[in-house]
matplotlib code that plots the C-alpha trace (Angstrom):
import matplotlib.pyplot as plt

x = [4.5, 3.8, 0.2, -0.7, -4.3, -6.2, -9.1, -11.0, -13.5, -12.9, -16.2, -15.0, -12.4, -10.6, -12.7, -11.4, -8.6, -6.6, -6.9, -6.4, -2.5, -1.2, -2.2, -0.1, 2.6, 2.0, 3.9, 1.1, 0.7, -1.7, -3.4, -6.1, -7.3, -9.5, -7.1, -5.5, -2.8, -1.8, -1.8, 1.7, 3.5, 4.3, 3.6, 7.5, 6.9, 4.1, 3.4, -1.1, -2.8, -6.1, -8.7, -11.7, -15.2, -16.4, -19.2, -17.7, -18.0, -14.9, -16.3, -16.2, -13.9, -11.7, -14.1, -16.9, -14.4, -11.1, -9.1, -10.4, -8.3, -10.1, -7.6, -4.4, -5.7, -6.9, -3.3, -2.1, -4.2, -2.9, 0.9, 0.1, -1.4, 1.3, 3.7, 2.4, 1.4, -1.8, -4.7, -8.1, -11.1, -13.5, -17.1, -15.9, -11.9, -13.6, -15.3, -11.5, -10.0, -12.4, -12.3, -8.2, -8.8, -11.2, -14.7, -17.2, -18.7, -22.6, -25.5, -26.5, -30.1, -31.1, -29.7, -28.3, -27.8, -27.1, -26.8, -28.5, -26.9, -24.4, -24.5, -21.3, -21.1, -20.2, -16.8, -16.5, -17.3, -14.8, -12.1, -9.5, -9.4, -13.6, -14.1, -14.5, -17.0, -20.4, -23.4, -25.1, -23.4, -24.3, -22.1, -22.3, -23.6, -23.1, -24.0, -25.6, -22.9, -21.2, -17.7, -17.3, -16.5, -13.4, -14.0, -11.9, -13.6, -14.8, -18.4, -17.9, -20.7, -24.4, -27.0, -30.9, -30.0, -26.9, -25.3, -21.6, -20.9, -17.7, -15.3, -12.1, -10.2, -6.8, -5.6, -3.6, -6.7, -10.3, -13.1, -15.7, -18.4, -20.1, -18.2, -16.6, -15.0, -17.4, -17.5, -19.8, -18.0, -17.1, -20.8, -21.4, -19.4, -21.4, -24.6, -23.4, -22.6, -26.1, -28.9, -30.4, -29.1, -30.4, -33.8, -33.9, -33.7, -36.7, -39.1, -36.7, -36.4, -32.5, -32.3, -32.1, -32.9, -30.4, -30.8, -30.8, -27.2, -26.1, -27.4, -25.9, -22.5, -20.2, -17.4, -18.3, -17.8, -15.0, -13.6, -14.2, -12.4, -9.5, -9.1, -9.7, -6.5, -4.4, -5.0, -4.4, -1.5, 0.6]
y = [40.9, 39.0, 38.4, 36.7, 36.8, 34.2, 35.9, 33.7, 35.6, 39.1, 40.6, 39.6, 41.8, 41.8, 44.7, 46.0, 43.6, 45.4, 49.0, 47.2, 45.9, 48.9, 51.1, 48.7, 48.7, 44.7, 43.3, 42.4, 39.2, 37.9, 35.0, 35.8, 32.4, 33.2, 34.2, 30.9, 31.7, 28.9, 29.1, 28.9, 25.5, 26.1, 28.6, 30.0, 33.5, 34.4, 35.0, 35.2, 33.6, 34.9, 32.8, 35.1, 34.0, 32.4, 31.0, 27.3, 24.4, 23.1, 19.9, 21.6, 20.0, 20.9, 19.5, 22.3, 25.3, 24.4, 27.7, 26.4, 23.4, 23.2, 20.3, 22.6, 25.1, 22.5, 21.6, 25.2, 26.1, 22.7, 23.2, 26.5, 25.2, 23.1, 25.3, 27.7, 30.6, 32.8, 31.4, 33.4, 32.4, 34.3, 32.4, 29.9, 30.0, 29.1, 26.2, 25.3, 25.8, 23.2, 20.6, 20.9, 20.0, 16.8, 18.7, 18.4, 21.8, 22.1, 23.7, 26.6, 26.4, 29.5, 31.3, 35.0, 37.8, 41.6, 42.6, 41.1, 40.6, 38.1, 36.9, 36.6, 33.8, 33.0, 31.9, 35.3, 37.4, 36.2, 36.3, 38.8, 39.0, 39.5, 41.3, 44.4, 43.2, 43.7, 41.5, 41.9, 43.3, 43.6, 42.4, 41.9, 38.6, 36.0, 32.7, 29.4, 26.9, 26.9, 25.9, 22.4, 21.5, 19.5, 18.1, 21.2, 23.7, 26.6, 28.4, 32.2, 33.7, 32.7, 34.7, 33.4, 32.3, 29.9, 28.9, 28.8, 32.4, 32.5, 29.7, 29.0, 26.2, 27.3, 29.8, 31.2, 30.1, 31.0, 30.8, 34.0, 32.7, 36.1, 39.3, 41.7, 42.7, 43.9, 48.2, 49.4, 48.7, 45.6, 44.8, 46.7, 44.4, 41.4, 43.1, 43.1, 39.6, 38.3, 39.2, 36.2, 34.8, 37.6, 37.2, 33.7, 35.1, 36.9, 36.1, 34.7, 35.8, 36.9, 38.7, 42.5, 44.4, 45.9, 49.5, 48.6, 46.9, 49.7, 52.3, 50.6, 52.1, 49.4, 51.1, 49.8, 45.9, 47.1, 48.8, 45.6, 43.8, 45.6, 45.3, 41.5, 41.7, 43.8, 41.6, 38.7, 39.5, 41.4]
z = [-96.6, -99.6, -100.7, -103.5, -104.8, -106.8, -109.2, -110.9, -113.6, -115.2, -113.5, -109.8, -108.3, -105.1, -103.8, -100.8, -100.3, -103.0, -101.1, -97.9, -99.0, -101.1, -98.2, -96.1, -98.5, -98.9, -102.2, -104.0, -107.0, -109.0, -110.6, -113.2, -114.0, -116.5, -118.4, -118.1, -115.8, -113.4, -109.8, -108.3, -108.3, -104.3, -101.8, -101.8, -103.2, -101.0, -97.1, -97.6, -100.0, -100.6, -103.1, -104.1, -105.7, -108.8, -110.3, -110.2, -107.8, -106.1, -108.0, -111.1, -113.9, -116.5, -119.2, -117.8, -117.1, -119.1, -117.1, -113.8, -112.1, -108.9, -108.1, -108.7, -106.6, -104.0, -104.0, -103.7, -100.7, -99.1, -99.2, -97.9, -95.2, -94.0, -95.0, -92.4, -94.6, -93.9, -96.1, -97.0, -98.9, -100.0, -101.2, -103.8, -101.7, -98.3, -100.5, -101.7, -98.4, -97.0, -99.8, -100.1, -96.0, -96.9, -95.9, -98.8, -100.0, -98.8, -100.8, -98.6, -97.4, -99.2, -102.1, -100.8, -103.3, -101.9, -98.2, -95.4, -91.5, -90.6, -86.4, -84.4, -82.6, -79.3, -80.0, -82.6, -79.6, -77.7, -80.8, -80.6, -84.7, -85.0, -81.6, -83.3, -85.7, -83.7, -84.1, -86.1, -89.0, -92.5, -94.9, -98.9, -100.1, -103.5, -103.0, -103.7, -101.8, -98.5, -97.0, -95.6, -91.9, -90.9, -87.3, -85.6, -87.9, -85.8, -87.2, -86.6, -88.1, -89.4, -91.0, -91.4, -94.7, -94.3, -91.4, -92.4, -93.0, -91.4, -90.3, -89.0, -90.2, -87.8, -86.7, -90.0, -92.4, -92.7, -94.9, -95.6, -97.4, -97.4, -99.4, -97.0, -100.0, -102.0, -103.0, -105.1, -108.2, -107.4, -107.0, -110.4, -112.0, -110.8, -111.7, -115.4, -115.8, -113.5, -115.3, -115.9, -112.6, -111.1, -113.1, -111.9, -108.4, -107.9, -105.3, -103.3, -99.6, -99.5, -103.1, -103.0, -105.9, -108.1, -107.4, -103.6, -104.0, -106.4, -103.5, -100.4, -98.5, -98.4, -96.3, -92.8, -93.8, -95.8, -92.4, -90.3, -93.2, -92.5, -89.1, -89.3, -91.8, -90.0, -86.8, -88.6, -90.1, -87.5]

ax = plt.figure().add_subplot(projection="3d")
ax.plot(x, y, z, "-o")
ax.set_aspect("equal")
plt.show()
């Protein structure tokens, strides 16, 4: 399978997505937008598009981020759709998914930095991809925004923070607004480019600390990950 990932700054990484298809022996491509790279003209040379995190809106413009075309990749995420490929979003990709599908991003009620639980719901129970998941289940967390709602959207997960954690826009494409990604130096690397976010942050109610985040075991959200993929794309 071909799966083509969309990385939008140099501290955000695909985390446990990258481990996840070279151990499945996936052909693997890349866009590193900040480095001005464009996102493919069609969705032809891949079978999963995966669109990770960033610090921009999907409202953002060229004028405030001149590598980041949130209409191109709006665009990208579209024809993939209807072109029947497997779509992901991860935090700033679910918000892309939904705009590309004409649901407006939301401002989450409370900002969420670190790890805090995530809860199934009813309909995630009963899914044969997020069965396995448990509820609930801490998962990483990097946000400010959450993904829009078409009228068919499905909401598969909350936490007490936000209540679009997960969502399922078909059955080929969903959104993750949390980071089931994230390892431990995935989550370094955010560290060291959020200190004055980070700063900003304190007091809130969902901000861990940064030697909590730096001590927690990521591998049992990264586990769940997996089986999510390999369901999803077998």
């Amino acid at each position: 399978m071909r799966v083509h990932f969309v990385i939008h700054e140099s501290f955000e990484s695909a985390g446990a997505y990258l481990p996840w298809a070279e151990s499945r022996g996936h052909e693997i491509s890349w866009t590193h937008v900040y480095n001005h790279e464009r996102v493919p003209a069609n969705a032809d040379g891949f079978d999963m598009l995966v669109v990770f995190g960033g610090p921009q809106s999907p409202r953002t413009t060229l004028a405030e981020c001149a590598y980041f075309d949130s209409k191109a990749e709006q665009q990208l995420i579209r024809q993939a759709i209807d072109a029947g490929r497997t779509v992901v979003g991860i935090c700033l990709g679910s918000q892309l998914i939904g705009e590309a599908l004409g649901a407006a991003v939301g401002q989450s009620p409370e900002k969420e930095i670190g790890h805090y639980p995530i809860t199934l719901t009813e309909a995630a129970l009963q899914h044969p991809l997020f069965n396995h998941f448990g509820s609930p289940l801490t998962v990483g967390h990097w946000h400010n925004d959450m993904p829009g709602l078409t009228d068919s959207t499905v909401v598969l997960a909350t936490s007490a923070g936000c209540p679009r954690q997960i969502v399922q826009y078909t059955d080929k494409v969903y959104g993750f607004q949390c980071h089931m990604e994230f390892t431990a130096d995935a989550v370094e690397g955010l560290i060291q480019h959020s200190q004055q976010e980070l700063d900003e942050a304190k007091g809130k109610p969902y901000i861990r600390s940064v030697d909590e985040m730096r001590a927690y075991d990521y591998r049992e959200m990264n586990e769940k990950l997996w089986g999510f993929l390999d369901k999803l794309t077998q």
